[in-house]
C-alpha positions, 0 to 999 in steps of 0.5 A: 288753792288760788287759781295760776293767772294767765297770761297777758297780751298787755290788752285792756279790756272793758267790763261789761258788767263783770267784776274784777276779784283782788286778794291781798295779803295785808301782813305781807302786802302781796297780791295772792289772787286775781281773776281774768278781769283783774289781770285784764284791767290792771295789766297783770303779768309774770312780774306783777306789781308786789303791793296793793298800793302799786295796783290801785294808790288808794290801796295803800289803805286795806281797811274796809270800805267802798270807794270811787276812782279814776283809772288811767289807761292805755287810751283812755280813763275809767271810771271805777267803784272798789270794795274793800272786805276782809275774807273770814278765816278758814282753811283756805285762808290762813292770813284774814285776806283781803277781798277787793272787788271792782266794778265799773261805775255806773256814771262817770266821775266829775272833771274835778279839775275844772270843778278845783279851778272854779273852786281856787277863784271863788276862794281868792274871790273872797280873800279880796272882796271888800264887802266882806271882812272880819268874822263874816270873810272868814265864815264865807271862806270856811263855807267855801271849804266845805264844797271845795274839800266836798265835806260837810261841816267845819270848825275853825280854833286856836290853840290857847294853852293846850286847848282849843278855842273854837272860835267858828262853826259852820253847818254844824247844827247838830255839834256844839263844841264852841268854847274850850276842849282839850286837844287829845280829844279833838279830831285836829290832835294829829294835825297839830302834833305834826303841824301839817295836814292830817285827814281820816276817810272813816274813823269808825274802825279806829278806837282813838277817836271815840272820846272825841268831842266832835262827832266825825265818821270822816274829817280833814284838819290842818294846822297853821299859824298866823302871827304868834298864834296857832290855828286849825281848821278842822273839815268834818263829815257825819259819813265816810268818805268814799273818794280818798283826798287825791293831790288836788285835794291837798293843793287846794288844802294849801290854798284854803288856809292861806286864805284863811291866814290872810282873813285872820290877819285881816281880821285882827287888823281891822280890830286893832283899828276899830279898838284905836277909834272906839278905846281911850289911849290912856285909860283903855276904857271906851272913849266918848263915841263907843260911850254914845254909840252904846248909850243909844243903844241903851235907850233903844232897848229901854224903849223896846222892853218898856223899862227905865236907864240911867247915865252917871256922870262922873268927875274925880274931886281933888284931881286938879291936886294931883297934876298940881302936886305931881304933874301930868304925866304923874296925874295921867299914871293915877287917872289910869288906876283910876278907870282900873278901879272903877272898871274892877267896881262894875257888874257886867250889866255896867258899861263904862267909858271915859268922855275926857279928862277926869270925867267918866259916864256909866251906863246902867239898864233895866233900872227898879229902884234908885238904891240900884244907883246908890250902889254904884256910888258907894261902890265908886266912893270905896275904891276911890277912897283907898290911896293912890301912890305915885313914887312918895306921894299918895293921894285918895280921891272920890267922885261927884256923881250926876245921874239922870233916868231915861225915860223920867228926865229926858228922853234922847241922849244929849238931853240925858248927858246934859241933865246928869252933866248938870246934876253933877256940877250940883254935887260939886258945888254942894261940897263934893263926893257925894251923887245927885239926882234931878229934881223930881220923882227922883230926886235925893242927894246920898253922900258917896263917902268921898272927899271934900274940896280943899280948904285952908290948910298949913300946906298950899298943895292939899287934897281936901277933907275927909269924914271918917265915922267911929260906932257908937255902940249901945250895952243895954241892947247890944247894937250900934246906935250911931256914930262920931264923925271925925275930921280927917285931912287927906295929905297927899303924900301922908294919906289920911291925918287926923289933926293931932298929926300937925294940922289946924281945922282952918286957919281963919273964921272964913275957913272955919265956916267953910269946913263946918258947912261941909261937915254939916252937909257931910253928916246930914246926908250920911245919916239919911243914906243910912236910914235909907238903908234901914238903919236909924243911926244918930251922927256925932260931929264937931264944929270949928266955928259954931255959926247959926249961918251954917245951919241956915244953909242946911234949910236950903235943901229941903231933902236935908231939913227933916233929917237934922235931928239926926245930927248931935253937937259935940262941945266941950265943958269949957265952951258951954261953962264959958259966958256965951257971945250973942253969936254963941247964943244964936247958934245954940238957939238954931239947933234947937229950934231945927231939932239938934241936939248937944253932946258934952264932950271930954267930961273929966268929972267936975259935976259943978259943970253938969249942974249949970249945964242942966238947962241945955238941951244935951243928950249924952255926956262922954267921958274924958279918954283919960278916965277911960284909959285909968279905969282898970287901974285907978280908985278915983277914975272909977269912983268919977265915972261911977259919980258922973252916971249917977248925976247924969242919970237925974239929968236925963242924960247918957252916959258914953265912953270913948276911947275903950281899947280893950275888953277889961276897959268895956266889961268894966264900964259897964259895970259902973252904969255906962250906956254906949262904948266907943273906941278901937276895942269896938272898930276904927274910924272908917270911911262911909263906906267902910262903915256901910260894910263893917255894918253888914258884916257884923250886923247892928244887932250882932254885938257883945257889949 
């Protein structure tokens, strides 16, 4: 039985120590029971007030906990502490009742009024200071929050595809949720689901907010959006909140995201101008001051760590071609694909920028060894190789690379930028698409497989020259030993042609002079690339004029000298057969003299020519693709193929296929004695890059012949 309530003269009475008792039922949301000190401090008459929220606001939520509030009474207020319990079931007690338990506080409450418009100005303060800005305003006016909505913790995120990105944490040492998390199991669900403010005074009682990823036992989340972009902050406390958000609290919630909005806005702002001084409009690289700003950053750190850096210095071969061909807004169009490439070819560690035109620099830390830097250029030779296409025209591009090493060749930033700008114009000049060091420790000089500078060609708009290498592959032991560097021209419409498709090597002598310096520069360094890399291979090639001049030049770089003998000669019968000029002579007798050797080339089976030959120094004789396409159909090709391994055999020399298309032609080849295969059954020409790859992936010694 509840005891009748007495009545009341509307007097308000103090509370002296006792304590005011309240029974609610929570299904009906009825008073069922006040004492003396109830009646007396709430005003409790015949027509009292029908729910717990009419008595005391806060009411409106019975779950248990305690709590402080200001009371506002007839002269005065007064400051309250409540209790909120549920009454443990029994006879007199059918419903789970509410008990309510009211005492007077023993201090009175803060003037939370004054306290907000302090709170209010400190906010503003900080929207408009000037010292602060970008993620550092942001994290002030965060921090603001956290004493304003008198929690302890915040988290600032964006909504991204149906999760959050948390983006800021603020006194949150013990919570570590940056980065993505779903938002059913974030505390802000709610807030964003009602895009709205939402706050929980204690979540322990609640089930939905155990699999949070965020640990709350009280939190305030409010969602708003700055632009096309949806944001939330989220307010957290590791306690529950005594003191229920008032509307005060929700103003000033009002206030503190709109700071934040602006902040945010602010922020992006200034990014988007920062990205304007330090990106490049065209190519969206960083431009030259980001490059220097970083390149000092560069050597301070391998200054501090003790360890070596390195600058390449970039400039695209057979650019010039494309404006000439297509014009500058066509060229603009493949100088963006251009740092496209470039960028997708770098690691992390790799910072690029564009320093105008066509030339670019990367920057590289923590350098050991200099194939860390040849890596980068084959890297750059193979996605500059593949063909660029604007409209009909197609174009494939490569790079002379300058490189210079902190702290081995300079020691400041313009002292490196210009040695690595130096280097590169040494590339340049040594025929293109290859990477240069210093002279010094350093030192080398490794083709990048790229393309060489325009020559005399039928057409006057060209991009220049390219080698392309075929395996030449050894049956006895079953592993590429070398291979034949093939002349390729690079169209800038067609791509790559090889000379059957309408073009001459050169025109006059002075063209072909210049092609076969190239190509003897092209080869040489390729073949010492690849013995850097472990493998020993020999390199074929083909020349256009035969003069002893080109190979004198090859002298001139000491880095080349002792790698000649790596390079065969490929002639013809019918040159060696021919009566030799003195020119022709001289020629033979400085390869010999620089240790190359000599390859006779398209045999068709005249022995009469390999007898007067015998004095030469040749290596290998190849045989004539039409004695290979025959083999498996004709008597007479397999009898001269048969013949000529004998005969070339008591001559010391080898014996190659080329042109082996199918697995018939090779198994038989074999049979008859040959010693090294060649052709598309094997692999297609290929750039040096694509070779350097088609080694690793097949392995030199991983072949069947």
């Amino acid at each position: 039985m509840f005891e009748r309530l007495p009545p009341t003269d509307g007097r308000t009475v103090e509370m002296d120590g006792g304590e005011a008792l309240l029974i609610f039922d929570p299904l009906a949301g009825s008073l069922l029971y006040a004492n003396a000190a109830a009646v007396a401090l709430f005003d409790i008459g015949e027509h009292r007030p029908s729910s717990p929220e009419a008595i005391v606001p806060e009411l409106a939520d019975l779950t248990p906990r305690e709590f402080v509030t200001r009371l506002a009474l007839a002269t005065r207020t007064l400051d309250i502490a409540l209790r909120v319990e549920t009454l443990k079931a029994g006879p007199f007690n059918p419903s789970d009742a509410v008990l309510v338990t009211v005492r007077r506080t023993a201090g009175a409450l803060p003037d939370y009024g004054s306290k907000r418009i302090e709170r209010l100005e400190a906010l503003w303060s900080l929207v408009v200071r000037r010292g602060f800005a970008g993620d550092e305003q942001v994290g002030a006016i965060l921090r603001e929050g956290v004493e304003g909505i008198a929690l302890e913790a915040a988290l600032l995120g964006r909504v991204e595809a149906g999760e959050l990105q948390v983006e800021f944490l603020v006194d949150t040492p013990e919570i570590e949720v940056f980065g993505r998390i779903p938002i059913d199991r974030s505390l802000a669900r709610d807030a964003l689901r009602r895009a709205g403010t939402f706050a929980v005074l204690d979540t322990e009682g609640d089930s939905q907010y155990k699999d949070a990823l965020t640990p709350a036992r009280s939190f305030l989340s409010a969602a708003f959006r700055v632009g096309e972009d949806q944001w939330v902050v989220t307010f957290t406390s590791q306690a529950p909140r005594v003191i229920p958000f008032d509307e005060d609290d929700w103003r000033y919630v009002d206030f503190l995201v709109e700071a934040l909005a602006r902040s945010l806005e602010r922020r992006a702002s200034d990014a988007r101008i920062e990205k304007l001084a330090y990106s490049d409009a065209l190519t969206s690289l960083p431009n030259r001051v980001a490059l220097l700003t970083r390149l000092d950053e560069t050597i301070a750190e391998a200054e501090h760590l003790g360890v070596r850096a390195a600058v390449l210095f970039l400039d695209i071969d057979g650019f010039k071609a494309v404006n000439d061909s297509i014009g500058h807004h066509g060229g603009d169009t493949v100088l963006a694909e251009v740092a496209a490439r470039l960028r997708s070819t770098l690691r992390r560690e790799e910072f690029i920028g564009r320093l105008g035109g066509d030339e670019f620099a990367i920057l590289m830390s923590h350098i050991k060894t200099r194939g860390q830097i040849e890596s980068i250029a084959q890297r750059i030779g193979g996605v500059l190789t593949s063909p660029f296409t604007v409209g009909e025209h197609r174009f494939s591009l490569a790079a002379s690379i300058g490189v210079a090493i902190y702290p081995d060749d300079a020691a400041t930033r313009d002292e490196l930028l210009a040695i690595a700008d130096a280097a590169m114009y040494q590339a340049k000049e040594q025929g293109g698409a290859r990477i240069r060091f210093r002279d010094g420790e350093w030192t080398t000089q490794a083709s990048v497989g790229g393309v060489a500078p325009a020559y005399l060609t039928t057409e006057p708009v060209d991009s220049g020259y390219l080698l392309a290498y075929q395996p030449i592959l050894d049956v006895h032991r079953s592993r590429v030993v070398g291979a034949e560097a093939l002349v390729r021209r690079v169209h800038p419409v067609h791509g790559l042609l090889a000379p059957e498709h309408g073009w001459s090597i050169a025109r006059d002598e002075a063209g072909r002079r210049d092609l076969d310096r190239w190509v003897l520069r092209e080869a040489t360094s390729q073949a010492r690339a690849w013995s850097h890399l472990g493998e020993d291979l020999r390199v074929d090639v083909n020349l256009a004029a035969y003069d002893p001049r080109e190979i004198e030049t090859l002298f001139s770089d000491e880095n080349l000298t002792t790698d000649l003998e790596r390079l065969r000669i490929e002639m013809s019968t019918a040159q060696f057969a021919a009566e030799p000029s003195p020119e022709f002579a001289a020629f033979i007798e400085r390869c010999v003299i620089s240790g190359m050797s000599f390859v006779l080339d398209r045999f068709d089976g005249g022995f009469a020519s390999l007898q007067s030959l015998a004095y030469l120094p040749v290596q290998a004789v190849k045989l004539d693709r039409a004695l290979v396409e025959s083999i498996t159909t004709s008597a007479t090709s397999r009898a001269l193929v048969e013949g000529t391994v004998v005969v070339a055999r008591s001559l010391g020399w080898q014996v190659i296929a080329k042109g082996v298309e199918t697995a018939a032609q090779q198994e038989l080849l074999v049979s008859l004695g040959v010693d090294g295969v060649q052709g598309y059954h094997i692999a297609h020409p290929m750039t040096a890059i694509d070779f350097g790859t088609w080694l690793r992936d097949h392995g030199t010694g991983g072949l069947t012949a």
